[in-house]
N, C-alpha and C positions, 0 to 999 in steps of 0.2 A: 621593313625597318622604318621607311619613310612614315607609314600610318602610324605607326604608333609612335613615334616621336612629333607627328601632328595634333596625335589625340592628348597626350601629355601637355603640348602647348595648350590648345582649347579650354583643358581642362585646369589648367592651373592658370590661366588668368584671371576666372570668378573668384579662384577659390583667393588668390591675392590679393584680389579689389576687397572681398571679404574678412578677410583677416585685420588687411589695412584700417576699416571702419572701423572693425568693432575693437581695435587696440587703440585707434585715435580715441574713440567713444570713450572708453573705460578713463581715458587718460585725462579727459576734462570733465569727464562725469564727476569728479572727485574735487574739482575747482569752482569754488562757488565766485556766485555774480557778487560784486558787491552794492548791487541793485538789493539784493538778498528775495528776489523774488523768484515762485517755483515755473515751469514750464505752462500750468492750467494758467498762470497770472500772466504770463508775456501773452501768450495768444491772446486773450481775452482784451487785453490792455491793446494789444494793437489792430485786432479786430474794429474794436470800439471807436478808436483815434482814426481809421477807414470807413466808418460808417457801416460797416458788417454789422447793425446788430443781431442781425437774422443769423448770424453763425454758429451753432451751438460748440459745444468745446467738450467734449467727452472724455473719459477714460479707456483705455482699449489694454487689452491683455497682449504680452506677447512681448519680445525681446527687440526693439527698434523698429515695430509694426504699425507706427507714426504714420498720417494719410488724410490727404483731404475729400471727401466724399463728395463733387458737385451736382449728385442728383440731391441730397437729405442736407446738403449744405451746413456738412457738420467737418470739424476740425479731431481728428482720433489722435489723440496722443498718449502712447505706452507709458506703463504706469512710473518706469519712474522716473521719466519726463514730466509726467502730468506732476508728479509732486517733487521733485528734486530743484534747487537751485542753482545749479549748477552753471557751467559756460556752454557747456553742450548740450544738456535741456532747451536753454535758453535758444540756442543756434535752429534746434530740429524743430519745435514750438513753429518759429519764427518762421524759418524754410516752409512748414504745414498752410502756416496762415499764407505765406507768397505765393501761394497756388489759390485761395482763396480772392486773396487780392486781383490775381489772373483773371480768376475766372466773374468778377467783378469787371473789371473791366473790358473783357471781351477778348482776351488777349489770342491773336489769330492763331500761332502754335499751339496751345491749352485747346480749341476748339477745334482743330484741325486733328488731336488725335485725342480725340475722344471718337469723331467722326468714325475712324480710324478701328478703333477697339473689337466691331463686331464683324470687320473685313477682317485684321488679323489673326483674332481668333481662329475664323475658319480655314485660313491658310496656314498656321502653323498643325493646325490641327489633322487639314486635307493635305499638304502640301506632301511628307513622308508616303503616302498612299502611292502615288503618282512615279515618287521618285523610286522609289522599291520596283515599283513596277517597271519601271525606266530600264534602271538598270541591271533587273535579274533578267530582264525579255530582250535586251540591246534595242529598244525602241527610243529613238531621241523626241520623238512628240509628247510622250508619254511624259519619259522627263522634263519637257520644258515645261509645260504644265505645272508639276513640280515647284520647278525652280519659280516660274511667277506668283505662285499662291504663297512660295517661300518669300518671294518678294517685298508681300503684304506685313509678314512682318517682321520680316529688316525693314522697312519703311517706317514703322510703328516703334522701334527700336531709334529709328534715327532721329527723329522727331522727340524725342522724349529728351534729349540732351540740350537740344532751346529751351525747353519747356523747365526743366532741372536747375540749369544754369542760372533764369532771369528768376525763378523763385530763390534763388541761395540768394541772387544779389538784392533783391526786392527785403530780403529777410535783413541781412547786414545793413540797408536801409535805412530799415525800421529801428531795428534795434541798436544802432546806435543813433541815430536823431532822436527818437526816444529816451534817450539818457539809459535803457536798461541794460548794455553794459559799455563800461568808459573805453575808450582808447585804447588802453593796453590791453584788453582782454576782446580786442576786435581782433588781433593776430590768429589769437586761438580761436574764435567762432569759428572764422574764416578756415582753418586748419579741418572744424568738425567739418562741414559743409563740403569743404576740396575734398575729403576723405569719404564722404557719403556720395557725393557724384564718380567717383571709381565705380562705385558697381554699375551707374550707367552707359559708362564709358566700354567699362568691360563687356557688357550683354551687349552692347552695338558691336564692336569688337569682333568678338566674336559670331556674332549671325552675318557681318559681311564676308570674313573671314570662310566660315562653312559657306557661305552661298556663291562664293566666286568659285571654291573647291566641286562644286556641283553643275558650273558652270565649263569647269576645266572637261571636266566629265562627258557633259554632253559635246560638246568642241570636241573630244576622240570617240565619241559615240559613231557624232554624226558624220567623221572622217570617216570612219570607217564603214558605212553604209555605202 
């Protein structure tokens, strides 16, 4: 009974953090700036006002599939961000560029996981091997093994929450020292933004969560030896 009212927790944290965006999303997608400008125009406009001109600013398919690319140093923003006017365009746009911005300046967190990306990979990826093995054999080296390559990325997972945060506020910034939206509609950005960093919160969340559970594991494993 206990696992599967653990698995239900796990499980319904994303799916809340998820729900939460894309209902915030939907709810200021429909409130335009009265900048009256679309999402291609705020990145672009605040790239420019940073000295980005090197940033290109794309169109990308896909439902809040918004991203900044720092190897091709390009700004992806879904399509109807890239053309809607909106409050929440205008927020995610802006968010895209603050990691542009980042990584303009060097900023240690942004470079620290990126670093990061091709250790996590292989640990989330190795990491289940290990641990399956661990504990279908009662071998606790096996699992710890596991659990550290698990490690790599909850660590990758934890970092990404600096990294999320200082682009939301770098974005709020911009776009309001910019005049592109006033005062009153800095409440609601800041609503999109708080609502789009849930899901990073949730994915950290969650991989500490399952990793201390793995951790419980091996600690009666290796009692038991």
């Amino acid at each position: 009974m206990e696992f599967i009212i653990y698995y239900i927790i796990i499980a319904f944290i994303p799916i809340w953090a998820q729900l939460k965006v894309k209902s915030t999303f939907n709810k200021f997608a429909k409130v335009p700036t009265t900048a009256g400008m679309n999402g291609a125009e705020v990145a672009r406009r605040i790239l420019d006002e940073n000295g980005l001109y090197n940033v290109k600013v794309v169109e990308h398919s896909g439902f809040l599939s918004d991203h900044y690319n720092p190897m091709t140093k390009t700004v992806h923003l879904s399509s109807s961000n890239y053309h809607g006017q909106s409050v929440a365009g205008a927020a995610v746009a802006a968010h895209e560029v603050g990691h542009a911005i980042q990584d303009k300046d060097g900023y240690g967190p942004l470079r620290f996981r990126h670093s990061l990306v091709p250790l996590a990979n292989i640990g989330s990826n190795a990491s289940w091997i290990f641990i399956i093995i661990g504990m279908l054999s009662r071998l606790p080296n096996m699992l710890l093994i596991g659990i550290v390559l698990m490690g790599l990325g909850v660590l990758f997972q934890l970092v990404t929450l600096p990294v999320e945060f200082n682009a939301s506020s770098r974005a709020l910034d911009q776009i309001v020292g910019l005049g592109i939206i006033n005062n009153s509609e800095e409440r609601n950005a800041r609503k999109v933004l708080n609502a789009a960093a849930l899901t990073y919160v949730a994915a950290a969340a969650v991989a500490v969560i399952e990793m201390l559970r793995m951790i419980l594991i091996f600690t009666n494993i290796s009692r038991d030896e």
